[in-house]
N, C-alpha and C positions, 0 to 999 in steps of 0.2 A: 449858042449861049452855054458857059460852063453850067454845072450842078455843083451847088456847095452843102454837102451833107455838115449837121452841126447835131450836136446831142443835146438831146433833152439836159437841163440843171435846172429851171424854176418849174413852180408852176402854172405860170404863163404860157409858158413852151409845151408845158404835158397838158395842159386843156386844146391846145393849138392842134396836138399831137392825136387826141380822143376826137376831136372833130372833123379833122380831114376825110376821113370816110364819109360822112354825110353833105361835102362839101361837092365831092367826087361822083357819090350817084343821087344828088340834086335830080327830082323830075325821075328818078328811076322805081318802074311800080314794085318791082320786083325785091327790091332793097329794103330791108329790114334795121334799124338805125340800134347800137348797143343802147342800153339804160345808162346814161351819162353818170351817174350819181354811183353806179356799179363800177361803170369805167377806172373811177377818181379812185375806189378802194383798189382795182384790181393791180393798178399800178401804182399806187402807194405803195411806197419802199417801208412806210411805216408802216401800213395798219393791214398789209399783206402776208399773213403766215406763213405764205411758202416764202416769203427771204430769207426763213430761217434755214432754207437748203439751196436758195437758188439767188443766182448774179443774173443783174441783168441792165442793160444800157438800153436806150430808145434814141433816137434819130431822125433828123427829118430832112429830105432833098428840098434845098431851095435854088429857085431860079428867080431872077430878078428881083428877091424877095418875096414872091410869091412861094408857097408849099406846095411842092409838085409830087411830093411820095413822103412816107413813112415805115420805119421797120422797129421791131425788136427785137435786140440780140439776147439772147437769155442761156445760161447753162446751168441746169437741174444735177446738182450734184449727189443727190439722192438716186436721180434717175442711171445715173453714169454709172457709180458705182455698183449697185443693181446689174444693171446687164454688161458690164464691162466695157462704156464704152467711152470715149472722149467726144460727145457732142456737145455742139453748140446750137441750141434752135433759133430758128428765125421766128417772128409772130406779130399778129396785124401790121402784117402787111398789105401797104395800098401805095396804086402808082399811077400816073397819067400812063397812055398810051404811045411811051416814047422810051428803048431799050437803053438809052444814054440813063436815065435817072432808073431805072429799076435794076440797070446793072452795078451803078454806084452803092445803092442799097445793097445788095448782097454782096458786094463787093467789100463793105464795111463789116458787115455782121461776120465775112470769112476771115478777115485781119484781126478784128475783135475775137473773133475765138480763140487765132493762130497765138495771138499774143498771150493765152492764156492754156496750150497746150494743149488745145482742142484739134482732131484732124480729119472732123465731117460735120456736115451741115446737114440738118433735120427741118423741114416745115412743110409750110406753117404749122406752126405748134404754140400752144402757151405755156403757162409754168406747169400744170397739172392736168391731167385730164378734164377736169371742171373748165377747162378755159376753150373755145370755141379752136377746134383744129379740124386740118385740112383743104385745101383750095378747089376752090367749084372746077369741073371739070365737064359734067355733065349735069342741064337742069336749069339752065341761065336763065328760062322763060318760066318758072316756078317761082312764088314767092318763097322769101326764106324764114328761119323761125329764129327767134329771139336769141337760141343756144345755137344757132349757127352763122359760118362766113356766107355772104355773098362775094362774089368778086364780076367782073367783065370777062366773056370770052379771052380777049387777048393775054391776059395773068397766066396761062398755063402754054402758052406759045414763047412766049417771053421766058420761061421758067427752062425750057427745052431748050430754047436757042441760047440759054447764058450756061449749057453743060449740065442741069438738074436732070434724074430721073427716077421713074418711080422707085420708090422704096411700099409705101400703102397705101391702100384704097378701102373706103369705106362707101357703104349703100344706102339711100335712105329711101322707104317706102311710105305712100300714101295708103292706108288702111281703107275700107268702106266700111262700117259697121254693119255686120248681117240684122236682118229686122226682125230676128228670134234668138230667144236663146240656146247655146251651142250645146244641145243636148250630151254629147260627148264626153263635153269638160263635167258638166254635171253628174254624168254618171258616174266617172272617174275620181272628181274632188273626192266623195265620199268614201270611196276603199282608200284612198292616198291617203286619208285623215284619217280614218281607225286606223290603217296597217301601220302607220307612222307615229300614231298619236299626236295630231296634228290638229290647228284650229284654226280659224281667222279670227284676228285681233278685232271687235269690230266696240262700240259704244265712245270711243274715246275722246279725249279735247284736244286740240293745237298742244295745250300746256302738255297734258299727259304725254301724247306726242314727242314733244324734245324733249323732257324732265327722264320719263320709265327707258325711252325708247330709240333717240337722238345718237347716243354716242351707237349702240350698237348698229343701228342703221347703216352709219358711216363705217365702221367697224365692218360690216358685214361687204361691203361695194369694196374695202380695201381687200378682205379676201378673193372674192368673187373676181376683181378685175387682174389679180396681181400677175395672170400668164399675160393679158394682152399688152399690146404695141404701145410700149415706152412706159408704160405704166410706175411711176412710183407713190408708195402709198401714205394716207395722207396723216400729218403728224397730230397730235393730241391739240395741240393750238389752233391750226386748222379745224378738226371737225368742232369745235368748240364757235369757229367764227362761221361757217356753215350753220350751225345749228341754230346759231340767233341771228341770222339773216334771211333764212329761206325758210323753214318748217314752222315757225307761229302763221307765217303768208299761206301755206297749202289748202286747199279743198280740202278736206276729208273725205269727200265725195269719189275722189281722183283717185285713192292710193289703195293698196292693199298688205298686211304684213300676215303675212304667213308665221308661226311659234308652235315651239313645245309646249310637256306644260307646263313648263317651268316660265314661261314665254320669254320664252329665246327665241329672237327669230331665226328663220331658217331660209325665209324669200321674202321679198319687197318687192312690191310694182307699183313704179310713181308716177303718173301720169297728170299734167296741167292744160287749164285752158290757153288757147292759143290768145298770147301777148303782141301778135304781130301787126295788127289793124291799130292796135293802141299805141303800140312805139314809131309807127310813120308817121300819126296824124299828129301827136305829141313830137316827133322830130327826134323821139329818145330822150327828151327830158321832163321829172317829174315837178320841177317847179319854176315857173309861180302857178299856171294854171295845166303843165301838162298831167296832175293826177286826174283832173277832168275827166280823159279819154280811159283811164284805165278802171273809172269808176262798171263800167258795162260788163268788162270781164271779168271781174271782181266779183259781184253781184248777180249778174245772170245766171238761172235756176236751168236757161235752155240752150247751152254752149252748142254750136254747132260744130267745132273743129276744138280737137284736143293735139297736144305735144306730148309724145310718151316718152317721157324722160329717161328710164331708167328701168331695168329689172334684175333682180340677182337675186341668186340660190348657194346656197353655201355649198360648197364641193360635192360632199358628202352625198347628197339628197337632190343632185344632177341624177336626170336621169329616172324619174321618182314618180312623175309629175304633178311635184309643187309648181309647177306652171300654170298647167289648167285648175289646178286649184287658184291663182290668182286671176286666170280669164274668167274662170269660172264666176269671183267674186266679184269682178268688175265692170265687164257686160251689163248685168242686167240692171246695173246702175246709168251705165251708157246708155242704153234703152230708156230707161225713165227720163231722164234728161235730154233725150232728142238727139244725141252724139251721129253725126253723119260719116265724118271721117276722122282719121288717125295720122297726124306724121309721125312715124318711127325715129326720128332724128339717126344721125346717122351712126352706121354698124359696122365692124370690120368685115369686107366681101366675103372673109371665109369662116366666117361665125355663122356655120348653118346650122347651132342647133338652137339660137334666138331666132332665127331665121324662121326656122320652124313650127314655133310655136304660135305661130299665126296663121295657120294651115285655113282656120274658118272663115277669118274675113278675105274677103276681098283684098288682093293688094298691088300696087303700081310702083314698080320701082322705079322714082324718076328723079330721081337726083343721083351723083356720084361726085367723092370728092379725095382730092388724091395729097398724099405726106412725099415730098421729094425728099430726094439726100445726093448729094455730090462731096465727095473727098478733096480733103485740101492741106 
């Protein structure tokens, strides 16, 4: 039976399009569902800031009427020009277990680039780094976390056999929290912060938060990430819709900012309760009744598993360590709260000096998930 790939144009088609994923690992324990509600912003051509640099089409393989796969073709124009290159990414992508419809899919997304002067293929990838990249590779029998892909074994056999290969891989570690504090970091924090004139940010509200704190935050991840893989950074409009969608939501319990005294920061470490238990049983959607399930990890004083989002050190002060100044600060918050384990979310393989700075706990690295590229 043919495959008839057809583009997304309502919004009929892009709900049809954000839901095939949870249609696909239905009964999968392992499967982690997006936040539908996130979905609808991320691919809104409206209310998506990165349109303001980046194209992008969406697609969906149908057989008998049925949806058998989904892709997105996207080119970050910011990103291109940055490192010199003519790509086109592919991103959420999902497929049945049959190389006729996953090769029509990429097959689509290489025409769609070619036709716009593009002459390689990058994925999965989304528009920015904020957006979930990478395809499972290793870890298939691990649940996954809210800010990452699941896919099936066969996604990355498929990916080899239609001419992809690797271009990157990233790592992701289960943490154990040791049941003391890291004496180390402690001794350290202290000379780091007189030699430096250095503080933790600590008293503060959600509001003060993104009001004092927000743009530089974001500001600060744009310097921090700007060597790594495909990285382009994020525009003024952007960290603006960042800031009033995610940072009034955070713990304050969870983060850490490191500042002069001017308080500038100089490091941040974000770290959240794990969303993962709440977005299966809710299916990924928060209404009519799916906030129900996310009331627990909202709420809860005694999180057993955290997602550690994020950490960045302003160039400068690599190397310093304002790191263990922020393990320092964080731990023994993770301690009072019951914290057992940590997902690292995932790293690039040769970023061993985040790597690093985990030396005290415990750690498993049991996930691996890999960025293909093929020339076209």
């Amino acid at each position: 039976m043919s495959i008839n790939i057809i583009k997304v144009t309502d919004r009929s088609q892009l709900k049809r399009f954000i839901r095939f994923n949870c249609e696909l690992y239905k009964g999968n324990k392992y499967f982690v569902p997006d936040l539908y509600e996130d979905m609808l912003c991320t691919l809104d051509k409206k209310r998506n800031a990165a349109f303001e640099f980046c194209d992008a089409d969406y697609f969906l393989a149908m057989r008998d009427g049925k949806i058998v796969g989904r892709v997105a073709a996207i080119i970050n124009n910011r990103a291109n020009e940055k490192w010199g290159n003519k790509v086109v990414r592919f991103g959420w992508i999902d497929f049945i277990d049959d190389e006729a419809v996953s090769k029509a899919l990429l097959d689509t997304v290489e025409a769609w680039g070619r036709e716009r002067g593009m002459n390689e293929v990058q994925g999965p990838l989304g528009f920015t780094d904020f957006d979930p990249e990478g395809m499972l590779v290793e870890g298939f029998d691990r649940v996954s976390t809210m800010a990452t892909i699941y896919n099936y074994p066969y996604y990355p056999l498929h990916m080899e056999r239609l001419g992809y290969v690797k271009d990157v891989d990233w790592v992701e570690y289960l943490f154990t929290v040791p049941e003391k504090n890291w004496e180390k970091a402690e001794r350290l924090s202290s000379i780091i912060a007189r030699r430096n004139k250095l503080h933790v940010v600590s008293g503060i509200s959600r509001k003060t938060l993104a009001k004092k704190y927000g743009e530089q935050l974001f500001e600060l991840v744009n310097e921090c990430y700007a060597p790594l893989y495909g990285y382009s950074p994020l525009s003024k409009a952007q960290i603006s819709q960042l800031i009033k969608m995610y940072l009034p939501l955070v713990d304050l319990r969870l983060i850490s900012l490191i500042a002069k005294e001017d308080d500038t920061l100089v490091g941040i470490g974000i770290s959240l309760v794990s969303y993962a238990e709440a977005l299966q049983k809710s299916g990924g959607r928060l209404f009519p009744f799916g906030w129900i399930y996310f009331l627990k990890p909202l709420l809860t004083r005694h999180p057993k598993r955290l997602d550690f989002l994020l950490m960045a050190i302003k160039p400068e002060y690599q190397g310093k360590g304002v790191n263990a100044m922020i393990i320092n600060d964080l731990l023994p918050r993770y301690l009072e709260m019951g914290v057992v384990d940590i997902e690292s979310n995932p790293e690039l393989e040769l970023n061993t000096k985040i790597q690093a700075q985990w030396e005290f706990f415990g750690k498993d690295q049991h996930k691996r998930r890999r960025a293909y590229k093929k020339n076209i």
